[in-house]
C-alpha positions in Angstrom: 107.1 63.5 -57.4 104.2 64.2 -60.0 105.5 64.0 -63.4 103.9 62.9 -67.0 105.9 59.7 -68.5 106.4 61.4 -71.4 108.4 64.0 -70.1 110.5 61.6 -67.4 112.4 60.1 -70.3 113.7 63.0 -71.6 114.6 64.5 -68.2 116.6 61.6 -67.6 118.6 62.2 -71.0 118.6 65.9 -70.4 119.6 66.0 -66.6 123.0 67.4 -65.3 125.1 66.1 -62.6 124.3 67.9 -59.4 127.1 67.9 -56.9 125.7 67.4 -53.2 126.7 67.4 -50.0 125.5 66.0 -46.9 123.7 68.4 -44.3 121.5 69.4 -41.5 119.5 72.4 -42.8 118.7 73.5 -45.8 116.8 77.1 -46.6 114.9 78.9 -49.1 114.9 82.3 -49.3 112.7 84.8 -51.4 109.9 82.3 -51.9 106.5 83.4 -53.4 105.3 84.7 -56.3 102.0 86.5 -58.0 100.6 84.7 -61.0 97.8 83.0 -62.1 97.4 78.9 -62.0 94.8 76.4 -63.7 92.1 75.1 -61.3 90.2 72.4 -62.5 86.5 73.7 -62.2 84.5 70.2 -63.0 85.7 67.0 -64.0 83.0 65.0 -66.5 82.8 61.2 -66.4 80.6 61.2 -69.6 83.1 63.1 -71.4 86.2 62.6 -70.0 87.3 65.8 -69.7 88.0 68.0 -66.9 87.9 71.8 -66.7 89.5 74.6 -65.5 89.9 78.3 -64.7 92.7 80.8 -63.8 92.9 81.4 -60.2 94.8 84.1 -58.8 97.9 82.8 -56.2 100.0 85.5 -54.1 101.3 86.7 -51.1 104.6 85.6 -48.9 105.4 82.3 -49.9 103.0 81.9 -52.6 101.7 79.4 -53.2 102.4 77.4 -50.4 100.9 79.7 -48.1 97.6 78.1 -49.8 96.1 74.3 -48.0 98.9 71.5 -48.4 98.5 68.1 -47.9 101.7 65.8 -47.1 102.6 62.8 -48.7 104.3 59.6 -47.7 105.9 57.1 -50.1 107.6 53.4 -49.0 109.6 52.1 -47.9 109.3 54.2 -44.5 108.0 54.0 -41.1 106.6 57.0 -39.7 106.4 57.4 -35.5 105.6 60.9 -35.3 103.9 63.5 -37.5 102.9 67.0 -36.5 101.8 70.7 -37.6 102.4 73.6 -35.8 101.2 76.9 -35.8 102.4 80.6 -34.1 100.6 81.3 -30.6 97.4 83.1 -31.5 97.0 81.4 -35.3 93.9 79.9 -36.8 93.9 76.2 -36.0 91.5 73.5 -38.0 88.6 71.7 -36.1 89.9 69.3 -33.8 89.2 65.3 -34.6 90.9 62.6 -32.6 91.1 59.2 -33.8 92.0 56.6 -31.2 92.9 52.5 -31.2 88.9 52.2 -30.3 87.8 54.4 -32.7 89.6 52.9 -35.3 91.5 55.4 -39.2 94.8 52.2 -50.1 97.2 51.4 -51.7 97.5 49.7 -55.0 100.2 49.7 -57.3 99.1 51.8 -60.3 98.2 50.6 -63.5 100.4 50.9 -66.8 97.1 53.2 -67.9 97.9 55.5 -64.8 100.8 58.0 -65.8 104.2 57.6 -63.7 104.3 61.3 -62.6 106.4 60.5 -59.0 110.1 61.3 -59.8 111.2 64.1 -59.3 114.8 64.6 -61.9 117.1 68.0 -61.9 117.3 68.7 -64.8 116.9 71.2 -67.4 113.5 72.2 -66.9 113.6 72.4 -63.5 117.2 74.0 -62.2 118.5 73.8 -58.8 119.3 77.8 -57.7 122.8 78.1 -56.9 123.8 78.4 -53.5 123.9 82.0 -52.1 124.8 83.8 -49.2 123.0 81.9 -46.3 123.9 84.4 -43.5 121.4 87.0 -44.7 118.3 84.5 -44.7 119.5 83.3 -40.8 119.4 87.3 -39.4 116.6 87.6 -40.8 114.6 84.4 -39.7 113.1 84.4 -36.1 110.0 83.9 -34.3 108.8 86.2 -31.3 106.1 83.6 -30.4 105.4 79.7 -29.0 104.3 77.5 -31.4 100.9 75.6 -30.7 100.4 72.0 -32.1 97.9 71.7 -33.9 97.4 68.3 -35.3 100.1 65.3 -34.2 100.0 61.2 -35.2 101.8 58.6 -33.3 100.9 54.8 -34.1 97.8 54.2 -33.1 96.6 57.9 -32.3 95.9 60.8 -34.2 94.7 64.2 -33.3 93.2 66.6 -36.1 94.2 65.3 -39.1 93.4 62.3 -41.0 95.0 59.9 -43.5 94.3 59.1 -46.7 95.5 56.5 -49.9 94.9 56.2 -53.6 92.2 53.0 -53.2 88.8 55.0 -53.4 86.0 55.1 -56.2 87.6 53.8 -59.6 86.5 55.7 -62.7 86.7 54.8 -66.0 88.3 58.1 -66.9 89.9 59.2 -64.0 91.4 55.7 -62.3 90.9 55.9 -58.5 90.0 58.4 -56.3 90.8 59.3 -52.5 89.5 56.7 -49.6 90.6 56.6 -46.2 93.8 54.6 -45.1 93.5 51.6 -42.9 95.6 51.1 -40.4 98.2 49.2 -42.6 99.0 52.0 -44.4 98.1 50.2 -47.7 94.6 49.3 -47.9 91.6 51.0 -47.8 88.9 51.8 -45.2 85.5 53.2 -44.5 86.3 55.6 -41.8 89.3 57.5 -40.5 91.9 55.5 -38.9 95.1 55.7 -37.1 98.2 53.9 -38.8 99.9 51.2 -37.0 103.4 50.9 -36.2 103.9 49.8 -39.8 106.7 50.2 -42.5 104.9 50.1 -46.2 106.8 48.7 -49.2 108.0 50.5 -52.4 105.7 52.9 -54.2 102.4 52.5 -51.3 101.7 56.1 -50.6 99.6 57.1 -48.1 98.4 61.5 -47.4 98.1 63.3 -44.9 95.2 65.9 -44.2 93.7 68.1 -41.6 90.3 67.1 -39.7 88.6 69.5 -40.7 85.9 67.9 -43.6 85.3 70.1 -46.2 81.9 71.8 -46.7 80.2 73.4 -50.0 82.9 75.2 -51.9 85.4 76.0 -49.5 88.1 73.6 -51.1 87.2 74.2 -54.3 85.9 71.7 -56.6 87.1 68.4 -55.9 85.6 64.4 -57.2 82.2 63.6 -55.8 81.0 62.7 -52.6 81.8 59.5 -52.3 85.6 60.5 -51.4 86.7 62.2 -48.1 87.5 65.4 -49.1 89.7 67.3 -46.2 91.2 70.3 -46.2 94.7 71.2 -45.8 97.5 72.9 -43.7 97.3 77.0 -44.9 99.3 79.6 -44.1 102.1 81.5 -44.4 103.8 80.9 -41.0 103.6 76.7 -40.1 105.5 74.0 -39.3 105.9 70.4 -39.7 107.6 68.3 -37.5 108.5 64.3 -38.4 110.0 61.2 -36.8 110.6 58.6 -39.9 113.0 55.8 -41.2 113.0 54.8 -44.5 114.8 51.2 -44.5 115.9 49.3 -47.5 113.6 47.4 -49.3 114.4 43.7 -49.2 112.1 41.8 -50.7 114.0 41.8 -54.3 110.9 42.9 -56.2 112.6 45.6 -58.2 109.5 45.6 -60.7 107.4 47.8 -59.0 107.4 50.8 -59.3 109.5 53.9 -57.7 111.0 50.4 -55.9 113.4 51.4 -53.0 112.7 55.1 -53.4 111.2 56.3 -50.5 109.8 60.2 -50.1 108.2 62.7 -48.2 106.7 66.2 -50.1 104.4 68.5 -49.7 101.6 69.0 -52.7 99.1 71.8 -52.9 95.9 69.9 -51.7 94.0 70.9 -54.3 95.5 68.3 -56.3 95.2 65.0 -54.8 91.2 66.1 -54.0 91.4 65.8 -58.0 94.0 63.8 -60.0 97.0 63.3 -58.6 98.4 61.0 -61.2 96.9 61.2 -65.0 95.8 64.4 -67.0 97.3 67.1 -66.5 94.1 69.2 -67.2 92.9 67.6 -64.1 94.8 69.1 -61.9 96.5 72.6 -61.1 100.0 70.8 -60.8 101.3 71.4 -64.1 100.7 74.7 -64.7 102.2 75.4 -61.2 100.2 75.3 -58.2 103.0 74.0 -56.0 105.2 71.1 -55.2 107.9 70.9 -52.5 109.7 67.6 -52.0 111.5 67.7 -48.5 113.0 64.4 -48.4 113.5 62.1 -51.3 115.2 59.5 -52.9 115.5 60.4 -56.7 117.8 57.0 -57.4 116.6 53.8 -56.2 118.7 52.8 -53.3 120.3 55.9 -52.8 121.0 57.2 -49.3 120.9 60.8 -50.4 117.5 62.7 -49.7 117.0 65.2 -51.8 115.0 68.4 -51.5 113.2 70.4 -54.4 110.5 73.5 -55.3 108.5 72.7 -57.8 106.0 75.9 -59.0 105.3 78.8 -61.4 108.2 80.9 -60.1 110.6 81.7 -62.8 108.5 80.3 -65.1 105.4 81.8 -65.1 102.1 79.1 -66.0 104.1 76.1 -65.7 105.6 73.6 -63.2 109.1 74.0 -64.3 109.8 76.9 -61.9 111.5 77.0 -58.5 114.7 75.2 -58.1 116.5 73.3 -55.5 119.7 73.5 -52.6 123.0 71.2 -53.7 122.8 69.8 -49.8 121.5 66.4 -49.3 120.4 64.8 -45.8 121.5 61.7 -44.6 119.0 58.6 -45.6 117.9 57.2 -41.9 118.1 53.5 -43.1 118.3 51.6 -39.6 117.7 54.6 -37.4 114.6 57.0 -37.4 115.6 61.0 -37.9 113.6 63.9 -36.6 113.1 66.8 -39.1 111.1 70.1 -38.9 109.9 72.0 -41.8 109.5 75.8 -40.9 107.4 78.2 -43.4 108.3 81.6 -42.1 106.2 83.7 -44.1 107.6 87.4 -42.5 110.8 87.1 -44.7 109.9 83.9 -47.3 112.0 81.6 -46.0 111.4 78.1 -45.8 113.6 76.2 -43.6 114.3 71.9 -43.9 116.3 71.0 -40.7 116.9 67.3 -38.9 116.6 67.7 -35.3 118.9 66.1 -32.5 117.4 62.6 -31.6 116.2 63.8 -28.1 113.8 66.3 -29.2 110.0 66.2 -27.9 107.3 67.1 -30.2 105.2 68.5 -27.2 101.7 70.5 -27.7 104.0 73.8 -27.5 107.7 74.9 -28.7 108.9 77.7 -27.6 109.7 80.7 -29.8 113.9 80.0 -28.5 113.6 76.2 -29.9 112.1 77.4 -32.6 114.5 80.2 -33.6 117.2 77.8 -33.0 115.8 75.4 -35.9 115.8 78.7 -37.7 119.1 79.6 -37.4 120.7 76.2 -38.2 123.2 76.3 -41.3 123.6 73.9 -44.1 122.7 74.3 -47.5 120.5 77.4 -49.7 118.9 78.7 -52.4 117.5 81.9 -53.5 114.3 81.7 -55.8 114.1 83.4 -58.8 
């Protein structure tokens, strides 16, 4: 998903063919690391240049134990979005946003680096699949899960939405603004999306509610963009509702057309630069990428899922690796997924959910272990 042009190219020429097979669950095991990634301390519109500074990343599922944001790319229709956390966790300031109190997109530039698809290839090497059965007797929960934040059309409940349409700069193109309810423009307050399906290559990101104050999100552009922080944690969950349908209106021009996504970025980097220099944001030197469901080929009905971080590569973004399984597109139907971060063994858990179930304000620990125990594809981190 985030990935300099000048790199894409010879990804393409290097990558292998990756045999995949459709399936319900897929699971990382041994996930997390110790090391030291770039974060971009001041960015200088004078100058043009950004800076940065080691910061140190550990713990069970390092570094996505650290504030993610989540990230929505067309064509797709999204009825339900929510984040979960254990009975007794730390939740983030409630903020609801309803019809009366109201919630960009722009297709980037030829300036603006293509840094959105996500190739296996060389650099970045799916895992082989290992022995599944030990990650699944080690992966339960003894507690409910409490929701935390949710979005339905219309309605959303601590968390807020976000697009690419803020602030342009001369050196560092646009910066965050708040979504409008379209999904694809911008607006000056928070609002809820519609029931809306956005084209190829809009994007729109989702947050907590909880405004960030002072330093405690680290430096990110000036004041004049929401700045919001993520999920944290080591033990949370995500739970979606989403089609992604073909895109029919023949314009194969644009960009990532007919390749619809859903992934995970540390937050830290869209509160910066998403897409353009890579000194201007942690990404490339490996502060954590994990793409849950996405299309890598346009048209393709295979969703693929991918870690992208320092893990096996220390102080780059080539590390992590990938399963072989691939889930089913949801083209005329909408599919119901969970993603599980279990950080008591380092497991991470992808799993599409039977079409009756509710995304209620608690799951119980026996739903939940369920999810967890559900087979399909794995891979072990390095």
């Amino acid at each position: 998903m985030y990935r300099i042009l000048s790199v894409v190219l010879l990804l393409f020429i290097n990558a292998s063919p990756i045999a995949s097979d459709e399936v319900t669950a897929a699971v990382y095991s041994h996930v997390g690391y110790s090391g030291n990634y770039l974060d971009v301390t001041n960015m200088d519109e004078n100058t043009c240049q950004c800076t940065q500074q080691q910061y140190y990343s550990s713990g069970n599922l390092a570094p996505f134990n650290e504030e993610l944001s989540v990230h929505f790319r067309g064509p797709v229709r999204l009825l339900q979005f929510g984040v979960y956390y254990p009975s007794g966790g730390t939740v983030n300031k409630r903020e609801e946003i309803t019809p009366e109190k109201g919630h960009i997109h722009k297709k980037k530039t030829e300036e603006e680096i293509a840094i959105t698809s996500t190739l296996f290839s060389e650099l970045s090497t799916p895992n082989p699949d290992t022995d599944q059965e030990e990650f699944e007797k080690r992966s339960s929960t003894s507690s409910a899960w409490q929701q935390s934040s949710y979005f339905s059309p219309g309605v959303t409940s601590n968390c807020v939405i976000l697009n690419h349409q803020g602030d342009w700069s001369k050196c560092f193109g646009k910066a965050l603004s708040y979504c409008a309810s379209n999904g694809v423009d911008s607006a000056t307050s928070p609002q809820a999306l519609n029931d809306v399906t956005v084209g190829s290559n809009a994007e729109y990101i989702f947050f907590s509610g909880s405004q960030c104050s002072g330093n405690d999100c680290g430096y990110y552009r000036p004041s004049s963009t929401p700045a919001y922080h993520g999920f944290s944690g080591s033990d949370k969950m995500f739970v979606f509702e989403f089609s992604m349908p073909d895109d029919t209106s023949g314009n194969t021009g644009v960009e990532n057309y007919n390749m619809p996504a859903i992934w995970f970025l540390n937050a830290k980097v869209p509160r910066t630069m998403q897409y353009g220099q890579s000194e201007c944001s942690c990404w490339s030197s490996g502060c954590g990428e994990f793409d849950i469901f996405e299309i890598i080929t346009s048209s393709s009905n295979e969703l693929q899922n991918d870690i992208h971080d320092q893990q096996g590569s220390p102080g780059s973004a080539q590390g992590g690796g990938g399963t072989s399984g691939t889930f089913s597109r949801p083209k005329s139907q909408t599919m119901k997924g969970a993603v599980i971060f279990n950080g008591d063994d380092s497991t991470i858990h992808i799993v599409k959910l039977s079409d009756d179930t509710s995304f209620g304000s608690v799951i119980d620990a026996n739903t939940v272990n369920t999810w967890l125990s559900a087979s399909g594809s794995s891979a072990s981190l390095p």
